[in-house]
C-alpha positions as CSV (number, residue, x, y, z in Angstrom):
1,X,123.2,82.2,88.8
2,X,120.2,82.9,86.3
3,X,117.0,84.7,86.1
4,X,114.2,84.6,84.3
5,X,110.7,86.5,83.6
6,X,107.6,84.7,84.0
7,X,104.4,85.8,84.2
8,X,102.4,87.4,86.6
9,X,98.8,85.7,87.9
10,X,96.1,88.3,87.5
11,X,94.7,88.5,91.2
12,X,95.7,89.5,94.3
13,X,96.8,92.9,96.0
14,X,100.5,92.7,95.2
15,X,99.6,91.9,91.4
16,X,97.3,94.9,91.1
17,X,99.5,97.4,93.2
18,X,102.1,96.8,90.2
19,X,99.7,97.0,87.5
20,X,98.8,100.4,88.8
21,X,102.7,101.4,89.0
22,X,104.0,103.7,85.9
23,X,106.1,102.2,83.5
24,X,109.4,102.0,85.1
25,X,108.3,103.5,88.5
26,X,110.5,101.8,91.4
27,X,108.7,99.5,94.2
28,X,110.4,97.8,97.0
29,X,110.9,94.4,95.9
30,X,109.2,91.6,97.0
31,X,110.8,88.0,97.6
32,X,109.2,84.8,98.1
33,X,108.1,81.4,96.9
34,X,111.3,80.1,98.0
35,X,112.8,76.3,97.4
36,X,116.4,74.2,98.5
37,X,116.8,72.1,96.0
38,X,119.0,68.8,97.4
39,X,121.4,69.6,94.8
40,X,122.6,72.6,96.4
41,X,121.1,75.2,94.3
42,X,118.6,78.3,95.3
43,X,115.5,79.1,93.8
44,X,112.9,81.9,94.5
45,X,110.5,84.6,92.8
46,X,111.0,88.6,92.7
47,X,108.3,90.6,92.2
48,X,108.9,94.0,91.2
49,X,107.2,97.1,89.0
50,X,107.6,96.6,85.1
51,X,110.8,97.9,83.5
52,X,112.4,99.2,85.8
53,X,115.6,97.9,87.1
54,X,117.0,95.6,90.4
55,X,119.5,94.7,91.9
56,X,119.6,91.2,94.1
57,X,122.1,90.7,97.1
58,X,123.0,87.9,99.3
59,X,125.1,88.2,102.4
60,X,126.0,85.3,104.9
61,X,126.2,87.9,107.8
62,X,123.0,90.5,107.1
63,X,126.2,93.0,107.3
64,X,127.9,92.7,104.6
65,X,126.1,92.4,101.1
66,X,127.4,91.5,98.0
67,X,125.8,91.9,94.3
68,X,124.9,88.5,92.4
69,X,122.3,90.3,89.9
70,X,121.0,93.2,88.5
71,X,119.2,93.8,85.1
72,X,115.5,95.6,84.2
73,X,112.6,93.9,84.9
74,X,111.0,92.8,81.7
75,X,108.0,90.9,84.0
76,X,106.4,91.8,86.7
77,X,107.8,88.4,88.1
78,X,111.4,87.3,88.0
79,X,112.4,83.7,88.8
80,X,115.8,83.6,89.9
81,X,118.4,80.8,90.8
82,X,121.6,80.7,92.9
83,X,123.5,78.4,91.5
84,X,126.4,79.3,94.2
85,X,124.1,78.3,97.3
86,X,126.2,75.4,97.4
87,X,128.6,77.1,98.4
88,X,127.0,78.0,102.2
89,X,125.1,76.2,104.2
90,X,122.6,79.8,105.2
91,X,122.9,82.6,103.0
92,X,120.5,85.4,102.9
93,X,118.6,87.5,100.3
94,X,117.3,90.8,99.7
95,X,116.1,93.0,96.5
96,X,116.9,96.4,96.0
97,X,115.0,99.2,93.2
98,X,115.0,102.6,92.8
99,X,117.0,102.9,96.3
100,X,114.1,101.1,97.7
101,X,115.2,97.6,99.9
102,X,112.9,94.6,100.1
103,X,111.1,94.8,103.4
104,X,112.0,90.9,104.3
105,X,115.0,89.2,103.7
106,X,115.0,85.9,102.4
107,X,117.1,83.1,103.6
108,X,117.7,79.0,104.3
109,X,119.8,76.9,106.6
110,X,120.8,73.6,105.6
111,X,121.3,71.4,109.0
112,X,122.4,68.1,108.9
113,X,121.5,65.3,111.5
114,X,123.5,62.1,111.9
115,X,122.5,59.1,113.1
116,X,121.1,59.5,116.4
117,X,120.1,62.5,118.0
118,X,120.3,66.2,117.6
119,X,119.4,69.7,118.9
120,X,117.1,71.6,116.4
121,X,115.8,74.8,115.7
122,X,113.7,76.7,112.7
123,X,115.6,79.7,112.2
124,X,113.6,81.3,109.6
125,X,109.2,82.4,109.6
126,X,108.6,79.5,106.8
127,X,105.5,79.7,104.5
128,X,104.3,76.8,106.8
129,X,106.2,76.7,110.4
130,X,104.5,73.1,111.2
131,X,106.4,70.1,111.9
132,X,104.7,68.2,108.5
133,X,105.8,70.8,106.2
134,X,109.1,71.7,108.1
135,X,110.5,67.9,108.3
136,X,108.7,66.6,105.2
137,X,109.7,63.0,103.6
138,X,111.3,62.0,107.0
139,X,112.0,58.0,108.0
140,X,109.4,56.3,110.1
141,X,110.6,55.9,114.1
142,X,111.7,59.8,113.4
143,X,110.8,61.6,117.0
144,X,110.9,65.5,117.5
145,X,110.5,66.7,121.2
146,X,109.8,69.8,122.4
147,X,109.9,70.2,126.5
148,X,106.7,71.5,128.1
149,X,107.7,73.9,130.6
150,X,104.2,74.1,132.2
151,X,104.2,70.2,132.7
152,X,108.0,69.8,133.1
153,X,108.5,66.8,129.8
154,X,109.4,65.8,127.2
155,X,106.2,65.9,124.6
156,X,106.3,63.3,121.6
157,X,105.7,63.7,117.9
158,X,107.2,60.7,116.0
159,X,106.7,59.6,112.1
160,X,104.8,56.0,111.8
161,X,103.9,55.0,108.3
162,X,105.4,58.0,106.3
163,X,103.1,60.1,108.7
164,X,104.1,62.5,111.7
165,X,101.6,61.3,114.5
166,X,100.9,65.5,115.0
167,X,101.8,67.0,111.8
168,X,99.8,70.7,112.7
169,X,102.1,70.7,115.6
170,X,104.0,74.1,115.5
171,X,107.7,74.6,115.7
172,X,109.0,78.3,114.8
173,X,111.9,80.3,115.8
174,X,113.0,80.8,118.8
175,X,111.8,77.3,120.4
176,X,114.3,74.3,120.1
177,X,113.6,70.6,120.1
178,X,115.2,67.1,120.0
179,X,115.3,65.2,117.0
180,X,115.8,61.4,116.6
181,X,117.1,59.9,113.2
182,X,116.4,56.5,113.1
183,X,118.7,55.6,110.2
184,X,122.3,54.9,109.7
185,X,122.2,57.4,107.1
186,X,122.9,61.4,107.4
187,X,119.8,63.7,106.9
188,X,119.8,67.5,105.6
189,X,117.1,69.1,106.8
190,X,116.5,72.6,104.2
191,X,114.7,75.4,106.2
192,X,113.4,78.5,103.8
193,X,111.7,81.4,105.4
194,X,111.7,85.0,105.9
195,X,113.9,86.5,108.9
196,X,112.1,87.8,111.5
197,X,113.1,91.6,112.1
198,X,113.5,94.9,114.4
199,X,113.5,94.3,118.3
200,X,112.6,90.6,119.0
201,X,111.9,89.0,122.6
202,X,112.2,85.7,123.6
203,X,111.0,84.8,127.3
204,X,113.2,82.6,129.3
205,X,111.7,81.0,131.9
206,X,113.2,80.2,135.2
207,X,114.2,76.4,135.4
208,X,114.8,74.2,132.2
209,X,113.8,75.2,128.8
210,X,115.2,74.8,125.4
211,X,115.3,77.8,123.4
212,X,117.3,78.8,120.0
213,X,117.8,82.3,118.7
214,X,115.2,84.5,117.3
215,X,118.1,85.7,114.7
216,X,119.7,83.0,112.4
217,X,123.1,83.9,113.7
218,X,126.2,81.5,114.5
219,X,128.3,82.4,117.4
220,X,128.9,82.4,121.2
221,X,125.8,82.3,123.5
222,X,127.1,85.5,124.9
223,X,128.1,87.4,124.0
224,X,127.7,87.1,120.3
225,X,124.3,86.3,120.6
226,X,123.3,88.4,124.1
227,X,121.8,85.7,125.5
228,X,120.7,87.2,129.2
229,X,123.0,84.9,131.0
230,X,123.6,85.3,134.7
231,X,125.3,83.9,137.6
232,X,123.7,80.4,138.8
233,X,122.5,79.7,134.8
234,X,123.7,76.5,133.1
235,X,123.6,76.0,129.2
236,X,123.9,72.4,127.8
237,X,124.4,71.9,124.5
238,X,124.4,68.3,122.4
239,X,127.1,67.6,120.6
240,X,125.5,65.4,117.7
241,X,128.6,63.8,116.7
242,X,129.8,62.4,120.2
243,X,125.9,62.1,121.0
244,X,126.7,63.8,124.9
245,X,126.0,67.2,126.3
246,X,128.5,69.7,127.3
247,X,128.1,71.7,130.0
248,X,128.9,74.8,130.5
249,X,128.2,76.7,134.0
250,X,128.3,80.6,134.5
251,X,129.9,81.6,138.1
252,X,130.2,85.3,139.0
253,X,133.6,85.0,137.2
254,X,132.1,84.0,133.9
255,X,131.8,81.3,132.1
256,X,133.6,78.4,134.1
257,X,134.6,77.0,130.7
258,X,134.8,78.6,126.9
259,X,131.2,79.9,126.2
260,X,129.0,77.6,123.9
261,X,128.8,78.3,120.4
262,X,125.1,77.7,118.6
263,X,125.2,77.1,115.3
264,X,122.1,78.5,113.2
265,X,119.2,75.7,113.5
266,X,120.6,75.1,116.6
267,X,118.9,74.7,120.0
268,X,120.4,74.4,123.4
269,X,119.3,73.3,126.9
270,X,119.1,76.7,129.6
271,X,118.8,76.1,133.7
272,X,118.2,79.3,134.5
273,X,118.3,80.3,137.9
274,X,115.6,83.6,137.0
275,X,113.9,84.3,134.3
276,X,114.7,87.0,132.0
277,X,114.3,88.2,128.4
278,X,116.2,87.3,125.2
279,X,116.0,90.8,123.1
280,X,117.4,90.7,120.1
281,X,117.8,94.0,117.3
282,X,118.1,93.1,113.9
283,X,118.1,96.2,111.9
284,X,119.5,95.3,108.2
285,X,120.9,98.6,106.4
């Protein structure tokens, strides 16, 4: 894991709010310019006030935080990479100085697709949350779906000459899609972004949807994740290795089987019977 100092551009609001900073005067950190590299490796910029000194942490949880660097800023801009990223398939990242935390957290999810189809989500508010940018370099007779609820199908986006057919189409968190690789081969699929935060809603409609969680959490549908399941609701999730759905029905007993487990930049299929509101609180200390 290494950083480095590089230099500021001249322009722009967060440039001149650090110019005005004393010497060594702490600023919340600010994280960004983010990049997977297919390697495995980690790479983004830190932009913090002049000689004084950070700390960067990366969790795999948002709860528990663990140290990978810490030295004075020589720079207003710091280039640092994980080299350990390899290591997880989502991490997360925040910047701490002068007891001050970095208002976003930074973070990726690596999500591979075999052959065939899979259940997808975008777990993270990317620099760009539109299908060209999000599924860049894909093989042509590549389809993503989303399903209209208003006209109850399927819509199509598909890649024909190296080109998706809608590439401006968005795709951001909390909606889920179907995604068709056309190869034999398995694709990794890098999503970078900032994680959305404080108390987050996501409307379910009655009837079928497909939906994915605001927070880029594994874990049971509920009640890991407090999805607002009731009696009459059926989840379906794909499993993209035996290419079926499970099914799994919730009775006034509970879940008639084990509850479904979503994976981050996961999506699932919901029947449910009313509709009701995902809420989600994501308050990082």
């Amino acid at each position: 894991m290494t950083a480095t100092s590089i230099e500021t551009p001249k322009v722009g609001f967060l440039t001149s709010m650090l110019r005005k900073a004393k010497q060594g005067q702490a600023i919340a950190p600010v994280l960004g310019s983010a990049k997977r590299f297919p390697h495995g490796a980690f790479q983004f910029q830190v932009r913090v006030a002049s000689g004084c000194s950070y700390e960067l942490q990366a969790s795999s949880d948002m709860k528990n935080w663990k140290s990978i660097h810490s030295e004075t800023a020589v720079g207003e801009t710091v280039e640092y990479l994980d080299t350990d990223a390899f290591n997880f398939s989502f991490r997360f990242y925040r910047g701490i100085s002068g007891g001050l935390a970095s208002k976003s957290i930074l973070g990726y999810a690596s999500v591979t697709l075999p052959p065939g189809f899979s259940m997808i989500a975008n777990p993270f508010n990317a620099a760009s949350n539109r299908v060209g940018a999000l599924f860049p370099e894909m093989a042509d007779g590549t389809t993503l779906s989303k399903f209209d609820t208003s006209l109850f199908r399927l819509t199509n986006n598909s890649v024909k000459g190296g080109q998706w057919t809608n590439p401006n189409e968005a795709f951001v968190p909390g909606e889920g899609a179907i995604i068709f690789n056309p190869t034999t081969d398995f694709k990794t699929i890098n999503f970078v972004g900032d994680v959305s935060q404080g108390r987050l809603t996501n409307p379910i409609p009655a009837g079928m949807s497909i939906r994915s969680s605001l927070v880029p959490q594994p874990g049971r549908l509920n009640p890991d994740l407090d999805f607002p399941i009731a009696e009459g609701d059926v989840v379906h999730v794909f499993d993209r290795d035996q290419q079926k759905y499970t099914i799994h029905p919730y009775s006034a007993k509970g879940w008639e089987r084990e509850p479904p487990v979503i994976g981050v930049g996961e999506s699932f299929w919901i029947g449910k019977k009313h509709p009701g509101n995902w809420v989600r609180n994501l308050a990082v200390s």
